[in-house]
C-alpha positions as CSV (number, residue, x, y, z in Angstrom):
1,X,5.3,-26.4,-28.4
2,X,8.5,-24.4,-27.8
3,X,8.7,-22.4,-24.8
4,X,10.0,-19.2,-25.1
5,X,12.7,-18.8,-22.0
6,X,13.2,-15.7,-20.1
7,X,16.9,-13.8,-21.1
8,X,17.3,-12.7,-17.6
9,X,17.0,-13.8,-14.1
10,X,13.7,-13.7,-12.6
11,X,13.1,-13.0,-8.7
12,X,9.8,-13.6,-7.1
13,X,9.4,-13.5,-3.2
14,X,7.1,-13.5,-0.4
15,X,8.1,-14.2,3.3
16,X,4.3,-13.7,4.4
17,X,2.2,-16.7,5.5
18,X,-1.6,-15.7,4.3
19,X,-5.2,-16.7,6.0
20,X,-7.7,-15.6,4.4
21,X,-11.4,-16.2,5.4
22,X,-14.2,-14.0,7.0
23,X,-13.6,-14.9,10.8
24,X,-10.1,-15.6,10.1
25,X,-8.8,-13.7,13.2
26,X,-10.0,-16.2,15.5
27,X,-6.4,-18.3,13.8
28,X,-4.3,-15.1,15.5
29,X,-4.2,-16.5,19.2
30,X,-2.6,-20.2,17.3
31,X,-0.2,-18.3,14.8
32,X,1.0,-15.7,17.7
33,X,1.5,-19.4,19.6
34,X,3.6,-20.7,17.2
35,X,5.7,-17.6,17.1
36,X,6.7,-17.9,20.7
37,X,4.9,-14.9,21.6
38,X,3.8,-14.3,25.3
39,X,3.8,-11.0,25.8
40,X,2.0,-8.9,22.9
41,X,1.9,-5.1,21.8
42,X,-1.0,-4.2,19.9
43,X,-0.5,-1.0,17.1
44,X,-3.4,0.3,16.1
45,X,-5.2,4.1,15.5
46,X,-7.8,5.8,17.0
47,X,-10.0,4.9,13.9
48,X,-9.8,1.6,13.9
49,X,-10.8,1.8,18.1
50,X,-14.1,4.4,17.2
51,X,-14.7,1.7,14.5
52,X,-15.1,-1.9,16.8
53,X,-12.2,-3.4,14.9
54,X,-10.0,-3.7,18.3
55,X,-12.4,-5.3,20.5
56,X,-13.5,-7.8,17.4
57,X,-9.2,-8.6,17.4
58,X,-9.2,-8.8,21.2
59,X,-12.6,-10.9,21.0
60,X,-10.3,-13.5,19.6
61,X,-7.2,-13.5,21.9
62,X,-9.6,-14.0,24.9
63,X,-8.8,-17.6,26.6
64,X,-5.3,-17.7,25.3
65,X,-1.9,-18.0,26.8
66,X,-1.2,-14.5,25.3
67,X,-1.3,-11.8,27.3
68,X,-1.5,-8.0,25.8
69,X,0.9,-6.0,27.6
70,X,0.4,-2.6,25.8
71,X,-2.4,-1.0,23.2
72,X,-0.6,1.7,21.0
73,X,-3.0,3.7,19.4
74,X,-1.6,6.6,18.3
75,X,-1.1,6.0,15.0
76,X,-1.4,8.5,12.3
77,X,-1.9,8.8,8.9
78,X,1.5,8.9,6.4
79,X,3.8,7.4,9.0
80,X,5.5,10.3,10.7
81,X,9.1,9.4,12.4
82,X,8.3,10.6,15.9
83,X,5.4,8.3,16.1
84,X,7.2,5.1,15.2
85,X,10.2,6.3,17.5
86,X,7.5,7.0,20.1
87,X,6.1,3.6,19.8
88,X,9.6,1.9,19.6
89,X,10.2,3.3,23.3
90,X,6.4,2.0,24.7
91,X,6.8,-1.7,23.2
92,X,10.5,-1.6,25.3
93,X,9.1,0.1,28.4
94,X,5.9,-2.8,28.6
95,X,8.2,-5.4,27.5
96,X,6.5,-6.8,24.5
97,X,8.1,-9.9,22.9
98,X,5.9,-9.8,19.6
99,X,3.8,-7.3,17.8
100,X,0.3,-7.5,16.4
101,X,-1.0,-4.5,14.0
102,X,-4.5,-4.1,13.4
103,X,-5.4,-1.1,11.0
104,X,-4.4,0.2,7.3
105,X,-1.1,1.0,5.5
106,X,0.5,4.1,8.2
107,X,0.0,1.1,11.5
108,X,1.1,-1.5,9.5
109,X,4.5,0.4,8.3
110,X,4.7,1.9,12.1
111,X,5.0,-1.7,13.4
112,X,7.5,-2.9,11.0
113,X,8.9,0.9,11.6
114,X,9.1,-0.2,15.7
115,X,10.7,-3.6,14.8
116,X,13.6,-2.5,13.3
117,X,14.2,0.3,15.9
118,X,13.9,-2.6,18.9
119,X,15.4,-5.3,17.2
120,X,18.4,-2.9,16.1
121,X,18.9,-1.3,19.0
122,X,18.3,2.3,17.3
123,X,16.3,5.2,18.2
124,X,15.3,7.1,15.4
125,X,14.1,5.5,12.1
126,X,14.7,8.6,9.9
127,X,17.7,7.6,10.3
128,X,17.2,4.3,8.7
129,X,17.1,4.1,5.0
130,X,17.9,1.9,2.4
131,X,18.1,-1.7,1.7
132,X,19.0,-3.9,4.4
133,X,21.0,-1.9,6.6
134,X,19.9,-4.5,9.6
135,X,19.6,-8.0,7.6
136,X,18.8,-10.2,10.5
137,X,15.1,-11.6,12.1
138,X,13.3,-9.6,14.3
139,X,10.4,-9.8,16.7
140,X,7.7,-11.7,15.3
141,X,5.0,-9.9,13.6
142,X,1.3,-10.6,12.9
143,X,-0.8,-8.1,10.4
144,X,-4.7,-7.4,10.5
145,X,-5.4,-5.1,7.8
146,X,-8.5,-3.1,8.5
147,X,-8.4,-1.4,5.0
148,X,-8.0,-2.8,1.2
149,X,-5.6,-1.0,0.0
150,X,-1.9,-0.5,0.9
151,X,-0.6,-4.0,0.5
152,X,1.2,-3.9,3.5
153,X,0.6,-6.8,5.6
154,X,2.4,-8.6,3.3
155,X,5.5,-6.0,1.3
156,X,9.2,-6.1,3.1
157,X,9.6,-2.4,3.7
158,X,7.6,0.2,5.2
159,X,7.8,4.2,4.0
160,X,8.3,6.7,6.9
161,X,7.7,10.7,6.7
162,X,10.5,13.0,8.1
163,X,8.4,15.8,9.7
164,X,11.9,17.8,9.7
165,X,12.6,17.6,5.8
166,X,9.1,17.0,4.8
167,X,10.3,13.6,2.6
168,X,8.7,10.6,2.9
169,X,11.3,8.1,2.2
170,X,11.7,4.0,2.9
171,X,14.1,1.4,3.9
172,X,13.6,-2.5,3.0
173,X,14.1,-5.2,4.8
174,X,12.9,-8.8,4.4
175,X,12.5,-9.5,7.9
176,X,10.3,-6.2,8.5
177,X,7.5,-8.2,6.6
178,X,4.5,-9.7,8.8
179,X,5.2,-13.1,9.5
180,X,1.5,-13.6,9.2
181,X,-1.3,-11.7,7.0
182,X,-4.6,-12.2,8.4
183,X,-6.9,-11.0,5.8
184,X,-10.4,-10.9,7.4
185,X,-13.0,-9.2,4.8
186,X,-15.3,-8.6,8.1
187,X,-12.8,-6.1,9.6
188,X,-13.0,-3.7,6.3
189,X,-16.7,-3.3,6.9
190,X,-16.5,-0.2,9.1
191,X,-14.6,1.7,6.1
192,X,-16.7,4.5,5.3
193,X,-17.3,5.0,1.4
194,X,-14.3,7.5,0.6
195,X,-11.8,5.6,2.4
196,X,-13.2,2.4,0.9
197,X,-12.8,4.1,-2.7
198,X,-9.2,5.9,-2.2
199,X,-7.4,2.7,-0.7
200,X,-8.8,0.5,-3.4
201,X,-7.6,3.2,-5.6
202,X,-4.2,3.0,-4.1
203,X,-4.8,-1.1,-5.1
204,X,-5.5,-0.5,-8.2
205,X,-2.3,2.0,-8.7
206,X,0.0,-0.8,-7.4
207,X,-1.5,-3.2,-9.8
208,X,-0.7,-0.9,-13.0
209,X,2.2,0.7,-12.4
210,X,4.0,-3.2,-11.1
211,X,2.4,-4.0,-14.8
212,X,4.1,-1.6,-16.5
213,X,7.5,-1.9,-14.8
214,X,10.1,-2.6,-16.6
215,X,11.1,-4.9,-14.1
216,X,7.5,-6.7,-14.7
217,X,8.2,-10.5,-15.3
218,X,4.7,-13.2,-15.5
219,X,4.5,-14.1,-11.7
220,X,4.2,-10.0,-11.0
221,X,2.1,-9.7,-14.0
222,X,-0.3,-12.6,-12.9
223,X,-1.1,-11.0,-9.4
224,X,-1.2,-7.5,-11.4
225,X,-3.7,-8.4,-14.0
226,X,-6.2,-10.3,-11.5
227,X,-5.9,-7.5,-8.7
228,X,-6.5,-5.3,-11.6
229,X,-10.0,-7.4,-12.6
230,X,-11.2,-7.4,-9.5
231,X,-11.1,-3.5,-8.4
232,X,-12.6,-3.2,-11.7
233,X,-15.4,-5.7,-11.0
234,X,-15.6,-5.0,-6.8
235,X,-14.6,-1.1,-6.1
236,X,-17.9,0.3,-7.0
237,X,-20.2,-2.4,-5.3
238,X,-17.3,-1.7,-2.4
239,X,-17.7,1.8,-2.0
240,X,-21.7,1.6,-2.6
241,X,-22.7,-1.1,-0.6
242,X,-20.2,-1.6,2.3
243,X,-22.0,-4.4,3.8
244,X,-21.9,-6.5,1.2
245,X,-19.0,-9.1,2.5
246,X,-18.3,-10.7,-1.2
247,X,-17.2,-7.5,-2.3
248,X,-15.3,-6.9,0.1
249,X,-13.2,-9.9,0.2
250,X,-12.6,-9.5,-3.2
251,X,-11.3,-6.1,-2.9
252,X,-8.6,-7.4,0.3
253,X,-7.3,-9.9,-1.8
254,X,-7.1,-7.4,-4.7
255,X,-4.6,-4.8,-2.1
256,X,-2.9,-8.7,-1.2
257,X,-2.1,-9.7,-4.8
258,X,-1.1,-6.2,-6.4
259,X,0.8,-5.6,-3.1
260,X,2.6,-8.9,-3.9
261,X,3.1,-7.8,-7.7
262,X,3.9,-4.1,-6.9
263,X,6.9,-5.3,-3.9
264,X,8.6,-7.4,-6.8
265,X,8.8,-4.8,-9.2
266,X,8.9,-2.0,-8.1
267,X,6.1,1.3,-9.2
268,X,6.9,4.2,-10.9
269,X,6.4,8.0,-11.2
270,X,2.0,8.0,-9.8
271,X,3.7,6.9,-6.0
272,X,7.1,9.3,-6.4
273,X,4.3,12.3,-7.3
274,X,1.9,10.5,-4.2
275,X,5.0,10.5,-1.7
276,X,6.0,14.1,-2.5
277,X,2.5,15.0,-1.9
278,X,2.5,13.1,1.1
279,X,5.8,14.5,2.6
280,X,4.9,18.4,1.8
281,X,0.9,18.2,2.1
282,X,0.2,15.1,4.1
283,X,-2.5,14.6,1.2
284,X,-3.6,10.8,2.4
285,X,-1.8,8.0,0.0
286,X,-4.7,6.4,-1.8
287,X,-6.2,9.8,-2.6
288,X,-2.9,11.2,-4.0
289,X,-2.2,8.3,-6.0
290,X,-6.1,8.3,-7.0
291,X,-5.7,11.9,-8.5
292,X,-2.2,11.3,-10.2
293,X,-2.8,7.7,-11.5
294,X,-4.2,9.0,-14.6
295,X,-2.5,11.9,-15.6
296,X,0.5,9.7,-15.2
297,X,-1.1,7.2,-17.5
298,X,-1.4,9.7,-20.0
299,X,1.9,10.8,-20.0
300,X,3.0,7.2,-20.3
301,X,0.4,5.8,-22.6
302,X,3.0,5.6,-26.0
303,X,5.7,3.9,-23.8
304,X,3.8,1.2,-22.7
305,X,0.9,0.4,-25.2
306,X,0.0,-2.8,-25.5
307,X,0.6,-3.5,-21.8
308,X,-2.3,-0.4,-21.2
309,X,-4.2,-2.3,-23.5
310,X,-4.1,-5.0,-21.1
311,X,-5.3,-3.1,-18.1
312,X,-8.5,-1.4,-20.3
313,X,-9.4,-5.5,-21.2
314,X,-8.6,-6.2,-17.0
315,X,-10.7,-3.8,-16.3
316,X,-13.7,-4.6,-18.3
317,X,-13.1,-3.0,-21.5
318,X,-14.1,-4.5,-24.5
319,X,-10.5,-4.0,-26.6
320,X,-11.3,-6.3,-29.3
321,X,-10.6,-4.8,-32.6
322,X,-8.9,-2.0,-30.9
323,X,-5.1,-0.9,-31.5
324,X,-2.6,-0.9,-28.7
325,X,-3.0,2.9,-29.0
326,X,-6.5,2.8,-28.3
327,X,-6.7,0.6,-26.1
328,X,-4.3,2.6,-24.1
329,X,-6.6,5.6,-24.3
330,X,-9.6,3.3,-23.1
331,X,-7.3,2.4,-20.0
332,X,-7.0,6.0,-18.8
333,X,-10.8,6.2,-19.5
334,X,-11.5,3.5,-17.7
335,X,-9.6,4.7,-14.5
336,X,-10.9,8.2,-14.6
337,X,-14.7,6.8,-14.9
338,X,-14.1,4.8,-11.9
339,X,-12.4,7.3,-9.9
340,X,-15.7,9.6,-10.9
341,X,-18.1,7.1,-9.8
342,X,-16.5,6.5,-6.6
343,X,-17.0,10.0,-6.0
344,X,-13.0,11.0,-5.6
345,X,-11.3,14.0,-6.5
346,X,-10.0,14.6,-9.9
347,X,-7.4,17.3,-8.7
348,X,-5.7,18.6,-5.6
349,X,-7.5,21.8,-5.1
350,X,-9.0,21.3,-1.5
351,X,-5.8,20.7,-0.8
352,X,-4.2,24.5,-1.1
353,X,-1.0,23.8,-3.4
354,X,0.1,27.2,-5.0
355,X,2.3,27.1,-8.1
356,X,5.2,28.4,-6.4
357,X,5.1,25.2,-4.7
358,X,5.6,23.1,-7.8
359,X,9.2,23.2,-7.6
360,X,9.8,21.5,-4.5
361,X,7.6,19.1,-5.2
362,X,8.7,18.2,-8.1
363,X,12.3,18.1,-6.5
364,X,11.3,15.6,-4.3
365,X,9.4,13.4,-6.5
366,X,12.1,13.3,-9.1
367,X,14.5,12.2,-6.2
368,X,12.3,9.5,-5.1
369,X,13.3,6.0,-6.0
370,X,10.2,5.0,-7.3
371,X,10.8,7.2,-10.3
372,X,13.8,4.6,-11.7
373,X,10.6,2.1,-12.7
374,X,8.7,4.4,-14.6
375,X,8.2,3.2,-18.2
376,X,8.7,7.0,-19.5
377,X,11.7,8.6,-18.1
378,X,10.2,12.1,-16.2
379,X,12.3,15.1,-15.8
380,X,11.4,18.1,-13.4
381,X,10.0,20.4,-16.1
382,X,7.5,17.1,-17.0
383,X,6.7,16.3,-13.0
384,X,6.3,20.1,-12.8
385,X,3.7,19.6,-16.0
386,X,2.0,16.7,-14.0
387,X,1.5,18.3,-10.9
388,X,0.3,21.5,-12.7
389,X,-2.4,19.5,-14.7
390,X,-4.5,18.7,-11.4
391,X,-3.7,21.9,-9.0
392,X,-7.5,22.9,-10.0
């Protein structure tokens, strides 16, 4: 059978080592070993304390040659600068030789935030945007995420809020990702339903919009399509039964894969809308990209067809006999039925945005770089037309 050969050069990477088991944080004391740490930093938030989730983690270091020089919790949600600069200065002062970051998406990117301010010798990581403006190894890194979501234990780049410009903006840098992803499904358990249904949300966003990039190629697909079929399957069984462990290991290795897919193609105009949100509103990720993911869908649903058709069919639609158009329809039926029976909001309205604040935000998101790997090109008059359809 002939093969049909890509015309252009396909990239597929992944620094990340991955353990993945319930109980699989009692393999961080031997991976921290075998980094050559000694003297470890633990970032975390006050969330993840309230919830148990430290002391399980520090459970697990007990008896080892590790010793924790510094606990800093002060996390907060969307990554503001000032926190990561903060906690660049505390992991100097205790004299911490490796990190460890236990919680969701904003600790994860304030660790990898921290290592490129130590291991660079800088002091404010506003400053530091773009693609590999460092380029060399840092302090070694392991990730426990605590939600299923962001993808970030295992992407090479983090996304930091300016407080000052109200952006939210990124840099990339391949030795920023975790050395090592431990992916213990017991450690989601505290989630409570919402945040269980907006981070897998924020899964399932990566998923579609890395499907429908046009930098998608079949390794990106494959993680895609299979993160897509098991949000589709697990959310709901997630988000109403939190103690069930089965679903919740499927939904962390949904955020792994799409966060795998999404890193090596990029996403498209539902996180430049989610990130302008962010920036202005602090509106948390997965609910921002939860409420634009299928208006965005809509707007892109003759550009990308047959590939919507996919996600309807990965998400447990019966497509047979159905056009690509259809099918695309069914695909942004099939999100907004989910996103209504995990009990999330449709629009923006608790959020206070006044139409005189379209404009900027629009702005923002049409200077985001995610925007480049939309499917549909999106002016400001059509981002302006998004954002308007969910205000409320």
């Amino acid at each position: 059978m002939a093969v049909a050969l890509p015309e252009e050069l396909i990239e597929f990477k992944l620094r990340t080592k991955i353990i993945y088991r319930v109980g699989a944080v009692e393999e961080i004391p031997y991976e921290l070993e075998e980094l050559g740490v000694k003297r470890l930093v633990i970032f975390t938030d006050p969330g993840v304390v309230k919830a148990g989730n430290l002391d399980y983690v520090r459970e697990a270091l007990e008896g080892s040659g590790i010793t924790i020089v510094g606990v800093f919790d002060k996390v907060r949600e969307n990554v503001p600068a000032s926190v990561v600069n903060e906690g660049a200065r505390f992991l100097k002062q205790v004299g911490g030789d490796g990190i460890l970051s236990v919680g969701g998406g904003s600790v994860m990117d304030t660790a990898k935030g921290v290592n490129v301010l130590v291991s660079g010798g800088e002091e404010d990581i506003a400053g530091h945007v773009g693609a590999e403006v460092l380029g060399k190894p840092m302090l070694p890194h392991v990730a426990v995420p605590t939600t299923s979501g962001t993808g970030c234990e295992v992407v090479w780049g983090a996304i930091i809020k300016n407080e000052e410009e109200q952006t939210k903006s990124g840099f990339i840098e391949w030795y920023s990702a975790a050395d090592v992803a431990i992916l213990d499904p017991y450690v989601t358990k505290p989630m409570p339903p919402r945040l269980t249904a907006s981070t897998g949300m924020d899964a399932l966003t990566h998923a579609i919009e890395a499907y429908t990039s046009p930098y998608a190629n079949p390794l990106a697909d494959a993680m895609s399509l299979h993160a897509m079929r098991l949000v589709g399957r697990w959310l709901r069984e997630a988000v109403n039964n939190g103690d069930n462990l089965e679903a919740r290991a499927y939904m962390m290795f949904a955020a792994c894969g799409a966060g795998i897919g999404f890193f090596n193609t990029m996403c498209g105009a539902v996180h430049a809308c989610a990130h302008a949100l962010g920036g202005m509103f602090d509106i948390p990720h997965g609910v921002a990209n939860t409420v634009m993911l299928p208006v965005v869908m809509d707007y892109n649903k003759d550009y990308c067809a047959e590939r919507y058709r996919d996600v309807a069919e990965a998400m447990g639609v019966d497509v047979s006999g159905m056009s690509e158009e259809q099918g695309a329809e069914a695909a942004v039926g099939a999100v907004r039925d989910l996103i209504t029976d995990c009990g999330l909001p449709t629009t923006l309205g608790e959020y206070g945005i006044r139409e005189e604040d379209l404009p900027l935000l629009a702005e923002k998101a049409e200077q985001d770089v995610q925007m480049l790997f939309n499917p549909r090109p999106a002016g400001r008059e059509e981002i302006m037309e998004l954002f308007r359809s969910v205000l409320g």
